[in-house]
C-alpha positions in Angstrom: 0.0 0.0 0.0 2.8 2.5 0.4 4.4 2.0 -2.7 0.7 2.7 -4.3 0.8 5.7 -2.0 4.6 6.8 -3.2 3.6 5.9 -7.1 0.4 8.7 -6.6 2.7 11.3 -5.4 5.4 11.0 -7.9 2.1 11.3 -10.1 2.0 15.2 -9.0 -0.7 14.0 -6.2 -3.8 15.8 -6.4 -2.6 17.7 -9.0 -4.7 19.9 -11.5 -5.5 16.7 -13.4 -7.0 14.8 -11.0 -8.6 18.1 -9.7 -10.5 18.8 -12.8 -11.6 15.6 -13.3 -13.2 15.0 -9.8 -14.9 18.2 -10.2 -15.5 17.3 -13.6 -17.9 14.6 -12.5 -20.2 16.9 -10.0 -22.3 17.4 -13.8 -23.5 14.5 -14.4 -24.9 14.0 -10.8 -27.5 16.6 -12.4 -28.5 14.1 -14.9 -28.5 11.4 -12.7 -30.7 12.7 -10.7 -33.0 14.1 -13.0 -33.3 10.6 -14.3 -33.7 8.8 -11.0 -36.2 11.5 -9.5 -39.3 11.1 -11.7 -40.7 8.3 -9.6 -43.0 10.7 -7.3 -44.3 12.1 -10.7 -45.4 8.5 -12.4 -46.9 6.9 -9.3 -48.8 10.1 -7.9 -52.3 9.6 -7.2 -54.3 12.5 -8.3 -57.8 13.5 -6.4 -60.3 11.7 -8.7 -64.2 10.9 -8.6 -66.8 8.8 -10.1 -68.5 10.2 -13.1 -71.9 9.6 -12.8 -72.0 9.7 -8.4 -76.0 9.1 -7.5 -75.5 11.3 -4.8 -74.7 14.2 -6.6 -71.4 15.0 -5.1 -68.5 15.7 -8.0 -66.2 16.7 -4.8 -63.2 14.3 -5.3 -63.0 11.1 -2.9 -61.2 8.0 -2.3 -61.6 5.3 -4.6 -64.7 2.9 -4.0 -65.8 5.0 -1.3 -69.5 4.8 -2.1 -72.0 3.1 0.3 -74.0 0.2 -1.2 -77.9 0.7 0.0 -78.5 -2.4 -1.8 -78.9 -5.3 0.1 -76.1 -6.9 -2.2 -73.3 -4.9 -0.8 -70.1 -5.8 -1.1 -68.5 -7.2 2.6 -66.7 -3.6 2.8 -69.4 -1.4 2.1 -68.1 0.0 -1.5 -69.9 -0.3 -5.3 -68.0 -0.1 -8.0 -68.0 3.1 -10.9 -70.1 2.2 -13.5 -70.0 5.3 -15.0 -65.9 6.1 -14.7 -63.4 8.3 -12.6 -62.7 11.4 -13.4 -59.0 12.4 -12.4 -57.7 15.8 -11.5 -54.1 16.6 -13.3 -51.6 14.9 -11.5 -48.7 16.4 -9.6 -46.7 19.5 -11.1 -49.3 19.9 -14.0 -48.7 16.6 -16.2 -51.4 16.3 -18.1 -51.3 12.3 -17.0 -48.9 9.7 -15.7 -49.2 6.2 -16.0 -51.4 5.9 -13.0 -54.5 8.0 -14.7 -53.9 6.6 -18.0 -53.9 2.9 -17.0 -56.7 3.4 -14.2 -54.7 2.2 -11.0 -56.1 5.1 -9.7 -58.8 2.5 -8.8 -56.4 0.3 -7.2 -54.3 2.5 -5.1 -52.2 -1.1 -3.8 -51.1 -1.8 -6.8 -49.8 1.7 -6.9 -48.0 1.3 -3.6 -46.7 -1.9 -4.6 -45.3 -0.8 -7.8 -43.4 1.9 -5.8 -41.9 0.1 -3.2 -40.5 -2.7 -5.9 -39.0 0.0 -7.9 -37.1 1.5 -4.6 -35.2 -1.9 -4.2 -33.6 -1.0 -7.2 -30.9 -2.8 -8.9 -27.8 -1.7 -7.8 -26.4 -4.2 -6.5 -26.0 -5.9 -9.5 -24.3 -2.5 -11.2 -22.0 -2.7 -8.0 -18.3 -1.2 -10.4 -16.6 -4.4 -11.1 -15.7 -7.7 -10.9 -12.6 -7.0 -8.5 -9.2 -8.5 -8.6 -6.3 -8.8 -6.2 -2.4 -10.1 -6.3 -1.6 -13.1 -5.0 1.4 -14.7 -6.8 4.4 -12.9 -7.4 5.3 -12.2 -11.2 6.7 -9.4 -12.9 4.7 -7.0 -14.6 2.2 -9.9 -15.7 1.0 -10.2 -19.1 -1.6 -12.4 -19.6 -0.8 -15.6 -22.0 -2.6 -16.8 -24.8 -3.9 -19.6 -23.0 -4.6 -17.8 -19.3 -7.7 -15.7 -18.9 -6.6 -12.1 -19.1 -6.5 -10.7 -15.5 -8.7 -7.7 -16.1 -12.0 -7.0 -14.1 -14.6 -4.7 -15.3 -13.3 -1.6 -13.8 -15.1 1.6 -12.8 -14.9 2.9 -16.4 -16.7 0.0 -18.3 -19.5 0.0 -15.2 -20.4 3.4 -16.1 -20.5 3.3 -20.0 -22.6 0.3 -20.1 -25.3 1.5 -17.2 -25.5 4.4 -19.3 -25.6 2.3 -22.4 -28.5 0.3 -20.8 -30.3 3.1 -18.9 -30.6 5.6 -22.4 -32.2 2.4 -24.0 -34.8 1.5 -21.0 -35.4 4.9 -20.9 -36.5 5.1 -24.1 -38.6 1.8 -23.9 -40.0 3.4 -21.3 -41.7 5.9 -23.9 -43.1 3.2 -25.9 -44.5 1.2 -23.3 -48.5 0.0 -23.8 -49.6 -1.4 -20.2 -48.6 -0.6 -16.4 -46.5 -3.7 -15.8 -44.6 -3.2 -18.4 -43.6 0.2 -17.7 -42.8 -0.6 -14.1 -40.6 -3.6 -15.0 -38.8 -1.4 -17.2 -38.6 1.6 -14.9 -37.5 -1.0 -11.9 -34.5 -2.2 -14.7 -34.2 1.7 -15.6 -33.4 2.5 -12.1 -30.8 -0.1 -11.7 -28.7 1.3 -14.5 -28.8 4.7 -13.6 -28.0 3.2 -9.8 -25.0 1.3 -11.2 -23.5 4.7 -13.1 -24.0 6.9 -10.0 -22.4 4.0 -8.1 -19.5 3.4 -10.4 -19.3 7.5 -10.5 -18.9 7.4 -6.7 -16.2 5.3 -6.3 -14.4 7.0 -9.5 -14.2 10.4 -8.1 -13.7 9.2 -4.6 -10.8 7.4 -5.7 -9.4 10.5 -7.6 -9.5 12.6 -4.6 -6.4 12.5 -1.8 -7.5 11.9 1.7 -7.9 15.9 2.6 -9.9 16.6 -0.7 -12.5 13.2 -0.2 -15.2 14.9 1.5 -15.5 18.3 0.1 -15.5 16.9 -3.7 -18.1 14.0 -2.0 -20.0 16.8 -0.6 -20.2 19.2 -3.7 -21.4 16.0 -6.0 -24.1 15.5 -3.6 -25.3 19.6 -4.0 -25.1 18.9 -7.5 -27.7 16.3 -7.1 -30.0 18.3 -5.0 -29.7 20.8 -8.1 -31.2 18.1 -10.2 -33.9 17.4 -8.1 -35.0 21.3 -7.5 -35.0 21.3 -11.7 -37.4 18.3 -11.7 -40.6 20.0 -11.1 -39.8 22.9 -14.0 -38.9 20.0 -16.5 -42.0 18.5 -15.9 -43.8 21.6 -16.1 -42.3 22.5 -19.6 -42.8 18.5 -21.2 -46.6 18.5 -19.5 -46.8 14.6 -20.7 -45.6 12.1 -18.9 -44.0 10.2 -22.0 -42.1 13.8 -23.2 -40.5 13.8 -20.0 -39.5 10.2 -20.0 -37.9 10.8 -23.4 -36.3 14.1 -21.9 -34.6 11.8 -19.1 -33.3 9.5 -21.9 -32.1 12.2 -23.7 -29.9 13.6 -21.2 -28.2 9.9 -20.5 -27.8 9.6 -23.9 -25.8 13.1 -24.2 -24.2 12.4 -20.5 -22.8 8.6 -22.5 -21.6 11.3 -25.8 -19.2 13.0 -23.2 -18.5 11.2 -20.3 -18.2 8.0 -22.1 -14.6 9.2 -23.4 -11.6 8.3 -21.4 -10.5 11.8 -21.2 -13.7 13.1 -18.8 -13.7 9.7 -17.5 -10.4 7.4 -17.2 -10.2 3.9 -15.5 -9.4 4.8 -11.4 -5.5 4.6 -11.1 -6.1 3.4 -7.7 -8.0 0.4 -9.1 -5.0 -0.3 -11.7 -2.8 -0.3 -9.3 -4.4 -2.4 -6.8 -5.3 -5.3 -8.8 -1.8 -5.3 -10.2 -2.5 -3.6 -13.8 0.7 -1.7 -14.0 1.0 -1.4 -17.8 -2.6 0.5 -18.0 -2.0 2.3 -14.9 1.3 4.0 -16.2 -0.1 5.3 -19.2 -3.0 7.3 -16.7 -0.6 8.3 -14.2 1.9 9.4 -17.2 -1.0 11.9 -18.5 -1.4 13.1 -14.4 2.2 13.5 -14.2 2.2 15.4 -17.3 -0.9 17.8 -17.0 -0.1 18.8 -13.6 3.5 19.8 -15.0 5.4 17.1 -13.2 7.8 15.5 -15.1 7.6 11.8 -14.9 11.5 11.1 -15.0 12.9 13.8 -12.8 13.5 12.5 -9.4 14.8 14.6 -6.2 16.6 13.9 -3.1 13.0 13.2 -0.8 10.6 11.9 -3.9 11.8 9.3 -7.0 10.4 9.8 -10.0 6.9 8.6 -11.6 9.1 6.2 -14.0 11.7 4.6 -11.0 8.2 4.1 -8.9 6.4 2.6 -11.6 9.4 0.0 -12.3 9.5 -0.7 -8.3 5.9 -1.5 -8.6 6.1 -3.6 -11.8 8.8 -5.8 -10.4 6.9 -6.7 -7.3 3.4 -6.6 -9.1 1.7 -10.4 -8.5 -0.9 -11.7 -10.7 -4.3 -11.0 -10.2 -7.0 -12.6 -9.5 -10.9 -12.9 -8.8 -12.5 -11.7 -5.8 -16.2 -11.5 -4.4 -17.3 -9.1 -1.6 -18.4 -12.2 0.1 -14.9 -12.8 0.9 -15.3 -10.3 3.6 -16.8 -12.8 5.7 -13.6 -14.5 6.5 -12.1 -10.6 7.6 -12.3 -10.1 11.1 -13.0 -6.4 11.0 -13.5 -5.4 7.5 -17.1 -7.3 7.7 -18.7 -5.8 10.7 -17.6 -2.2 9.8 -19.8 -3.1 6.4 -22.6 -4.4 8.5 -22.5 -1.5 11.1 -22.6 1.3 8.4 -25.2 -0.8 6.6 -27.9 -1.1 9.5 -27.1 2.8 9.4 -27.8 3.5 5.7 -30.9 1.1 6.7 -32.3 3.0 9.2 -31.8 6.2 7.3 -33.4 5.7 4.3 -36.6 3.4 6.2 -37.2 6.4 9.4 -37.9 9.2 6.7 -41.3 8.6 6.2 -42.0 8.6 10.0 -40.9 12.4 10.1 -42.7 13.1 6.6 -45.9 11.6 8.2 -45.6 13.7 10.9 -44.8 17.0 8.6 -47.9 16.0 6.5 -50.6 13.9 8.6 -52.9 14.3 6.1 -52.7 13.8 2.1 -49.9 15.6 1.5 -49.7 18.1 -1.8 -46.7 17.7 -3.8 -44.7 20.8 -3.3 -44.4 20.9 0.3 -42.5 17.6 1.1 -40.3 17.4 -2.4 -38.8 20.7 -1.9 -38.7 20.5 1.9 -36.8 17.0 1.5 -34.3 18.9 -1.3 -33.6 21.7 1.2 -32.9 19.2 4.0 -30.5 17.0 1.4 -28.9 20.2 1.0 -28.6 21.9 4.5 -27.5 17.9 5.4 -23.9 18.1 2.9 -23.7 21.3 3.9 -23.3 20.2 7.6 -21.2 17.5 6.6 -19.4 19.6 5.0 -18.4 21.6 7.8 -18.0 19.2 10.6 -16.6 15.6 9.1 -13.4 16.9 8.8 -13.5 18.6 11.5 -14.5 16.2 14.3 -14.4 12.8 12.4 -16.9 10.6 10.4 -17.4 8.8 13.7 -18.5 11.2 15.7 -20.7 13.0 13.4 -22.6 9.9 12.4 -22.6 9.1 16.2 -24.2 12.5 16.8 -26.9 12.3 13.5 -27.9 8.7 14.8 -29.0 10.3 18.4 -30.0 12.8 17.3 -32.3 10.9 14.8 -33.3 8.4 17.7 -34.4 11.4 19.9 -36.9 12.9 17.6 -37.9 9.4 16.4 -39.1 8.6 20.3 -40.3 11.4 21.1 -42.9 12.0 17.9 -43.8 8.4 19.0 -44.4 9.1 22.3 -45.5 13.0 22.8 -47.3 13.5 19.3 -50.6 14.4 20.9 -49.5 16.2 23.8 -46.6 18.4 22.0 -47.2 21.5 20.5 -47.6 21.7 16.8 -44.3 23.5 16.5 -42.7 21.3 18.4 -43.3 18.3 15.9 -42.5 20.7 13.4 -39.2 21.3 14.9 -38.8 17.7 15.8 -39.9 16.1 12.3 -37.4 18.9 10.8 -34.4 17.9 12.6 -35.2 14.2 12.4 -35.3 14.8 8.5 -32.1 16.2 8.4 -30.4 13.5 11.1 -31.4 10.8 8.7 -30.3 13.1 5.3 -26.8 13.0 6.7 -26.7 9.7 8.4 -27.8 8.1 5.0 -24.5 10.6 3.1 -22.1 9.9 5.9 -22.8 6.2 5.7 -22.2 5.9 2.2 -19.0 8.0 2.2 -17.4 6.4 5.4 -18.3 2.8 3.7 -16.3 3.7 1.1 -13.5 4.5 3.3 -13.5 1.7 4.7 -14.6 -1.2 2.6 -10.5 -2.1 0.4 -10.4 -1.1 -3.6 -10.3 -4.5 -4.6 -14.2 -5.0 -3.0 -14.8 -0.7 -2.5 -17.6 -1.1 -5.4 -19.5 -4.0 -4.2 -19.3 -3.4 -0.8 -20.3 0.1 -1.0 -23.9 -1.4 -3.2 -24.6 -3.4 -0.1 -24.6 -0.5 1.9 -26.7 1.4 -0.8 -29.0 -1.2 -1.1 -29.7 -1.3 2.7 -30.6 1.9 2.2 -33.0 1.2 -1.0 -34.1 -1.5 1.5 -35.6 0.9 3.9 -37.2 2.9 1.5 -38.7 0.0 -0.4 -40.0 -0.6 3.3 -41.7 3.0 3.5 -45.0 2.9 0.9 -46.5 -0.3 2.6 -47.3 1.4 5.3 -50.2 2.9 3.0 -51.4 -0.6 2.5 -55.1 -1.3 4.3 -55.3 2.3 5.4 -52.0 3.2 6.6 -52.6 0.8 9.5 -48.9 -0.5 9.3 -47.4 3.1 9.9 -47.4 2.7 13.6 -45.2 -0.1 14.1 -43.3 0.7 11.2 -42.4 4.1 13.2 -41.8 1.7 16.6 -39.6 -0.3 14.8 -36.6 1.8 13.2 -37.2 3.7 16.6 -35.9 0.9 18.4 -32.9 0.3 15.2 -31.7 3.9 15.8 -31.1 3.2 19.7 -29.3 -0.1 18.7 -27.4 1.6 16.5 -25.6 4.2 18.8 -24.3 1.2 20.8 -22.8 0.0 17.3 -21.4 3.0 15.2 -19.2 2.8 18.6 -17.5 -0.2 16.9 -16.4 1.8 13.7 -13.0 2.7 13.1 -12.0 6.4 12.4 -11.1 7.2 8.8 -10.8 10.8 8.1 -7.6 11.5 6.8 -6.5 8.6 6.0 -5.4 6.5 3.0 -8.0 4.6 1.5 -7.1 0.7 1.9 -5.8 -1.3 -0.7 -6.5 -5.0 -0.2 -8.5 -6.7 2.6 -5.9 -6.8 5.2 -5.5 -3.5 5.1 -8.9 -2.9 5.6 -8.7 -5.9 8.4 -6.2 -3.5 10.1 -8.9 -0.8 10.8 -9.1 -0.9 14.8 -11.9 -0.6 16.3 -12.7 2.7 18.3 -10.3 3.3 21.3 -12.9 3.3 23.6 -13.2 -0.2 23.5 -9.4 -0.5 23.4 -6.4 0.3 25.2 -5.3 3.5 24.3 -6.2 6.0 21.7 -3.4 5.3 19.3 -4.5 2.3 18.2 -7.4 3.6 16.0 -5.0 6.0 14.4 -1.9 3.9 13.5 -0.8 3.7 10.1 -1.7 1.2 7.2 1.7 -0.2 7.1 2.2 -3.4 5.0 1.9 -6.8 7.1 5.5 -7.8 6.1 6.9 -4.8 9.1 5.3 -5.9 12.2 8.5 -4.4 13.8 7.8 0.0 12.5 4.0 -1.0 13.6 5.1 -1.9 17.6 8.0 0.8 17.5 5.3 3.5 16.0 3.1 2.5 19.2 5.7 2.9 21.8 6.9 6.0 20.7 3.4 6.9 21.1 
């Protein structure tokens, strides 16, 4: 890992290369997001009515909400609409969505359904790459004519072929004739667009040195809250759903014309170099070296150069090979960090809704809660922002999880009896504890979790958070009867999980880890351990057990 560290330096560090490209890749957050944030405007319900109502009322209603005088009711007390609904316009002025023009307006569940398959998502399978790692040692390895060539997919491929896939669903979106199909193809649609954003994530991450991580982390995320305040105008200008569905495609198919070239978007050096892919790594770092007007074969009495590092590496560089994120299971810390941050990212993403109820106890309009969640997302990085560097991932995401637990128990308990600006206040802050417990969790897993597994492991933890959304619209099933314990339930996961982010390890400003021992090599948090050196102590290489114990006495 320090020779990786000595080869990025000699590089010219975080040059202006490397600079421009991380910012570079705040833009197409933008179109990510206006891709990925349509869902609230195909699956809204509008206020609708029957047609031909014998009682005279045209004021709109909920669905099969007629009595039956007949003495042939129905067991529920409801007739059905001989004569039709009549919708209003559904949310931000479309002129229809798929929900009017199919009538599932009738059947709300299927609605709610549809919605909380599509939030699973598939990114996990999008997670960037098909990792490798050294094992035997070989000399700047080329692979034979008869040997499989040791290449995984890489972050670069990932991201080219979700957008690939995700322009084309996009557009089969348009052209889709019945409900089903358009929600199998939006549920496949959001997978791609997960897998790019994922594979985008790990890219810039890796571009960035350890002071630089968060604030380039940080200004992607405000990019993306950009796209999600320019939703509601796009949708205003296309007025049909289907426009705006071939808008979305659009703008992944121009996001694939320019980010699809190397030069907006190389292969992650990091990766290259720890998976043992010297040869393609040098011709990257060459360009880096070049751009940020370091001269790769100049060398000085404290630094060699990019081209004596690069040979260092080569000659030590074993051959790669395969390996799954399951492999984690056999670490002994690496593992539970991923579990820890992923019952985090859980908890976030599932204990939103609670607040939103409380914000909204009624039918909520559209406006309120979409820009209110936008300017939370927003005041949430901004936070982050300001105080991970400063105090520590840990402690932060130690202080959003209380904080989130708090509000949680008491909405639960004092709802009736508290004043109405006090669950304002409380829903508020609880909206923007689980806003930056959901980003923390997702940048601290990727600080954790080693390059060769970084892009699978960070889509578990992404998916545990798609998890506890998915988990969020069937509570409107039967009447919103399941909101309740819902609400008691990631109550009770956000107490449990103070006692566990305690566990975590403490990775701000440190160097991101190569292979799974050096993840494994994470301690703990040094309240559970001897002294508070141990949670800070290098990632030195396994073979100097000697510099590790003289480093700690000396401390």
């Amino acid at each position: 890992m320090e020779t990786e560290a000595r080869v990025l330096r000699a590089a010219g560090g975080f040059g202006r290369a490397r600079c421009l490209l991380a910012a570079a890749s705040w833009l197409p957050c933008v179109a990510l997001r206006l891709a990925l944030g349509s869902e609230p405007l195909l699956t809204a319900l509008p206020a609708h009515h029957c047609q031909q109502d014998p009682a005279g009322d045209p004021t709109p209603s909920l669905p099969l909400s007629y009595a039956e005088p007949a003495p042939g009711a129905r067991p529920n007390g409801t007739r059905p609409c001989p004569g039709g609904w009549h919708n209003a316009l559904p949310a931000v002025g479309l002129l229809g969505n798929p929900v009017t023009q199919t009538a599932r307006v009738r059947r709300p569940r299927c609605v709610t359904l549809s919605k909380s398959r599509a939030s699973l998502g598939l990114s996990l399978l999008f997670s960037p790459g098909r990792d490798w790692s050294r094992t035997s040692r070989d000399p700047c390895f080329q692979p034979d004519i008869l040997g499989t060539p040791a290449r995984g997919f890489g972050r670069r491929p990932v991201f080219v072929a979700s957008l690939v896939l995700a322009t084309g669903l996009g557009a089969g979106e348009v052209l889709a004739a019945s409900f089903p199909t358009l929600m199998a193809l939006r549920q496949l649609h959001r997978g791609a667009l997960a897998g790019a954003s994922l594979a985008l994530y790990v890219a810039r991450l890796e571009l960035c040195d350890p002071p630089h991580r968060l604030a380039f982390s940080m200004g992607a995320s405000l990019f993306s809250v950009a796209g999600t305040l320019l939703l509601p105008g796009l949708a205003l200008l296309a007025q049909d759903w289907r426009f705006l569905q071939g808008l979305s495609a659009l703008v992944t198919g121009t996001l694939l014309l320019f980010w699809g070239s190397p030069a907006l978007f190389p292969e992650s050096p990091c990766w290259l170099l720890a998976t043992g892919q010297s040869a393609r790594a040098r011709k990257i770092l060459w360009h880096f070296a070049e751009a940020s007007g370091v001269n790769p074969e100049d060398s000085s009495e404290e630094e060699s150069s990019l081209a004596t590092e690069l040979d260092v590496l080569c000659a030590g560089s074993p051959q790669p090979r395969h390996h799954w994120v399951l492999e984690l299971r056999h670490t002994r810390v690496a593992w539970r960090n991923g579990l820890i941050l992923g019952f985090s990212s859980l908890i976030g993403g599932g204990i939103r809704t609670s607040f939103l109820r409380s914000l909204t106890p009624g039918e909520p309009t559209f406006y309120w809660p979409y820009f209110l969640v936008a300017g939370l997302e927003a005041a949430a990085t901004i936070f982050l922002l300001l105080t991970a560097d400063l105090w520590g991932r840990r402690p932060v995401l130690l202080l959003g999880t209380l904080v989130l637990g708090l509000a949680s128990l008491l909405l639960l308990a004092g709802t009736q009896y508290l004043p109405s600006w006090t669950v304002l206040s409380l829903s508020v802050l609880g909206l923007l504890a689980s806003q930056a417990v959901s980003a923390l969790s997702s940048l601290f897993s990727a600080e954790v979790f080693p390059t060769v597994t970084r892009g699978a492991g960070l889509g578990l933890v992404l998916g545990a958070g798609l998890l506890g959304q998915a988990a969020s619209p069937l509570a409107d099933v039967h009447g919103r009867q399941g909101f309740f314990l819902q609400h008691v339930v990631f109550s009770a996961f956000a107490i449990l999980a103070l006692l566990c982010v305690l566990l975590l390890p403490e990775s701000r400003g440190r160097a991101l880890p190569q292979s799974l021992q050096d993840a494994d090599r994470l301690r703990r948090s040094p309240l559970l351990r001897g002294g508070p050196l141990q949670d800070h102590l290098p990632l030195l290489p396994a073979s100097q057990p000697q510099a590790r114990t003289q480093l700690a006495q000396e401390g």
